[in-house]
C-alpha positions as CSV (number, residue, x, y, z in Angstrom):
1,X,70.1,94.0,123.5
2,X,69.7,96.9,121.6
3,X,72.1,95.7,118.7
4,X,70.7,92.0,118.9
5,X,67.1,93.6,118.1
6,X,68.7,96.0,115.3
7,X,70.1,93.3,114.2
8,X,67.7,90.6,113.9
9,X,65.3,93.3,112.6
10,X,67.7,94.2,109.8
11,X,67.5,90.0,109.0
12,X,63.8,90.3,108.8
13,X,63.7,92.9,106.5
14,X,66.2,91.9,104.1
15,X,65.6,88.2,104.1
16,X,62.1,88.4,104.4
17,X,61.8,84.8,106.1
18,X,58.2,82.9,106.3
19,X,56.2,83.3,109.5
20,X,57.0,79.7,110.2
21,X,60.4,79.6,109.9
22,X,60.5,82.8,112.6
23,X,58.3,80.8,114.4
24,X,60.3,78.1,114.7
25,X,63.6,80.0,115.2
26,X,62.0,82.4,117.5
27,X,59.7,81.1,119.6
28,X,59.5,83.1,122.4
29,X,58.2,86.1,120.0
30,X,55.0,84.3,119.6
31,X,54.1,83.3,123.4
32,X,51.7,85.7,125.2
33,X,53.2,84.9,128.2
34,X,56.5,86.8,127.0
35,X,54.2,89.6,126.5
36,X,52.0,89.7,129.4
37,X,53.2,92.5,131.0
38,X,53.3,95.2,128.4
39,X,49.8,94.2,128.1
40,X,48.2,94.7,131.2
41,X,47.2,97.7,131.4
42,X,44.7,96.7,128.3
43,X,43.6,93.6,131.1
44,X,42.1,95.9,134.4
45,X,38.6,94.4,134.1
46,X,36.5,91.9,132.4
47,X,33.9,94.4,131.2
48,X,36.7,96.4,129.7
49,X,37.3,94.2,126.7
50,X,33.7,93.6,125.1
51,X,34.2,97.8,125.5
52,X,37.1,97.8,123.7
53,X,36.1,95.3,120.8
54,X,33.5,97.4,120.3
55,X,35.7,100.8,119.9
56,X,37.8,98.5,117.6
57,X,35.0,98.0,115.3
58,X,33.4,101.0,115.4
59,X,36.8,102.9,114.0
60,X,36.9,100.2,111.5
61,X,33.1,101.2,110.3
62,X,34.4,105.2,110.4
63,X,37.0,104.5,108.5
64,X,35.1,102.8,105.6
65,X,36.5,99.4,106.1
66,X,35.9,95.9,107.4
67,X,35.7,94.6,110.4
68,X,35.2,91.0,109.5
69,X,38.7,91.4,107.6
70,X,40.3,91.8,111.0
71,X,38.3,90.1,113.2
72,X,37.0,86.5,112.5
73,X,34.7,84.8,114.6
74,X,34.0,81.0,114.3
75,X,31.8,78.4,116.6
76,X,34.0,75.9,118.2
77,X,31.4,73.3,116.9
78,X,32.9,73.6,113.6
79,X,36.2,72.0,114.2
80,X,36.3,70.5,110.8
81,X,36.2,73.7,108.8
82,X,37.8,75.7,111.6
83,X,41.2,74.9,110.8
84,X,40.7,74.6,107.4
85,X,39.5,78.3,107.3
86,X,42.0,79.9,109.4
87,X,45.3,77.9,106.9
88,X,43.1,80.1,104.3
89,X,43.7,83.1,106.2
90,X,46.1,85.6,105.3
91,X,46.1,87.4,109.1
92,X,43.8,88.4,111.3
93,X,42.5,87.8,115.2
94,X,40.3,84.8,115.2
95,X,38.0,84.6,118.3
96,X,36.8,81.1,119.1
97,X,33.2,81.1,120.8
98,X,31.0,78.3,122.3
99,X,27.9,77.5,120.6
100,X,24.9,79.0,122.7
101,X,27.0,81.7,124.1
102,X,26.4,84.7,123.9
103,X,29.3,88.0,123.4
104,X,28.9,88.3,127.1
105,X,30.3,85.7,127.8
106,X,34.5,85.3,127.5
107,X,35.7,83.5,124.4
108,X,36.9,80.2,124.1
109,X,40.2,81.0,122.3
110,X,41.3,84.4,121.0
111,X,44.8,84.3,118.8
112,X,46.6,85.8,115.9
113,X,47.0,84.2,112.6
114,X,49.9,85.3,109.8
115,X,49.8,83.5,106.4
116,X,47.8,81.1,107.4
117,X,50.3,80.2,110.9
118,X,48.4,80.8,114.4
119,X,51.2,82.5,115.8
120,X,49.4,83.3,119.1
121,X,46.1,81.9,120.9
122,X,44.5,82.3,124.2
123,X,44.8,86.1,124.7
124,X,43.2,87.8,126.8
125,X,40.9,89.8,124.5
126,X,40.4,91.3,120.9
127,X,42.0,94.3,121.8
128,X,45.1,92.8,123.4
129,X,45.2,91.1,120.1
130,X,45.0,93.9,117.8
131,X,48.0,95.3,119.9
132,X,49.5,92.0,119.2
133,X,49.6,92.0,115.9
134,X,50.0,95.4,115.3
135,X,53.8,94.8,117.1
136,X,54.4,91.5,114.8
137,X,53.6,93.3,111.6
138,X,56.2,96.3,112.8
139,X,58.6,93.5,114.1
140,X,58.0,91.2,111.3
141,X,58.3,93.8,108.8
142,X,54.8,92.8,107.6
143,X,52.6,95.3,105.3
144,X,49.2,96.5,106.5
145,X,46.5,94.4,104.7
146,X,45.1,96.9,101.9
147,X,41.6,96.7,103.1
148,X,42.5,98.0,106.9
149,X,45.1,99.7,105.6
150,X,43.3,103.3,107.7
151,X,42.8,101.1,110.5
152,X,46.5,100.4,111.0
153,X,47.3,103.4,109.9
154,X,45.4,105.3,112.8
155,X,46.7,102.7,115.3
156,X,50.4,103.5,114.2
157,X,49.8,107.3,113.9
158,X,47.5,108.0,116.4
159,X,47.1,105.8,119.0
160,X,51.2,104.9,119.1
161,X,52.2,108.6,117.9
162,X,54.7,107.2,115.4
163,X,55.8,108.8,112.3
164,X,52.2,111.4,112.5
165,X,54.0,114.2,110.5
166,X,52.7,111.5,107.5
167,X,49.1,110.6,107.6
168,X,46.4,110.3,104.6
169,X,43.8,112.7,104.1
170,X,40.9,110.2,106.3
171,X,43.2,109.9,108.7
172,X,44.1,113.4,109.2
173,X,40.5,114.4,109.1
174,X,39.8,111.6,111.8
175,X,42.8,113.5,114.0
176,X,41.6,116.6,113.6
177,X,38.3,115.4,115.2
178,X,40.0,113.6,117.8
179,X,41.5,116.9,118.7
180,X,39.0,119.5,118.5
181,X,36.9,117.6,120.6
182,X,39.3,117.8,123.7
């Protein structure tokens, strides 16, 4: 298995193929349910993920950036624009809410979009998503969007301790923090 993934990771990088066309070849890549269990432990409680969303967007204020660049929230009353918008969309989570409802309440639909291709829906939260898609843009060979570019950044070097021996300045400073407070 090893090779097959070295291998097929090797073809993603140096072919660079569309999100559909690895969509269609690889299906089973873009099913939660191939997921599911590397993700529960992000899944113990309901009141966990509205937590958790929050803590998501609050690191994306720190850092300076966004968070409607990551997250996008639409009404499903607005069908008619809805998928217009999300083709538009170069990636991000969408969330999917019912009109009158407030954050409380779960989502309709929560997914991941890549150039403008909903490669996953009906996670189980925002978080869960971000982890998501975080993994495709490693396994896609993807770059970070420039304007969560820290975001990423401190999800790859902090949170997944991967390659931390290289971090920019704000996220170094951000480290520091995380670590003098322990």
């Amino acid at each position: 298995m090893a090779h097959t993934f070295a291998y097929r990771r090797q073809e993603v990088v140096n072919q660079e193929p569309r999100i559909k066309d690895l969509k269609d070849r690889w299906p089973a890549l873009f099913q939660h349910k191939e997921t599911a269990d590397i993700m529960d432990i992000f899944d113990q409680t309901e009141d966990i993920h509205l937590r958790r969303e929050c803590v998501l967007r609050a690191l994306i204020i720190f850092l300076g950036e966004d968070p409607d660049e990551l997250i996008k929230e639409y009404l499903d009353s607005r069908t008619d624009d809805l998928q217009k918008e999300m083709e538009e969309l170069t990636m991000g989570v969408f969330v999917i809410r019912k009109e009158g409802e407030g954050l409380q309440e779960p989502p309709a639909d929560i997914g991941i979009i890549i150039e403008g291709v909903e490669v996953l829906n009906e996670l189980p939260s925002v978080a869960s998503a971000c982890a998501l898609l975080l993994g495709l843009l490693y396994a896609l060979n993807i770059a970070y969007p420039k304007p969560l570019h820290f975001t990423f950044e401190v999800l790859q070097k902090i949170i997944m301790q991967l390659d931390q021996h290289k971090m920019s300045a704000k996220v170094q400073n951000l480290y520091g923090r995380l670590q003098s407070s322990e």
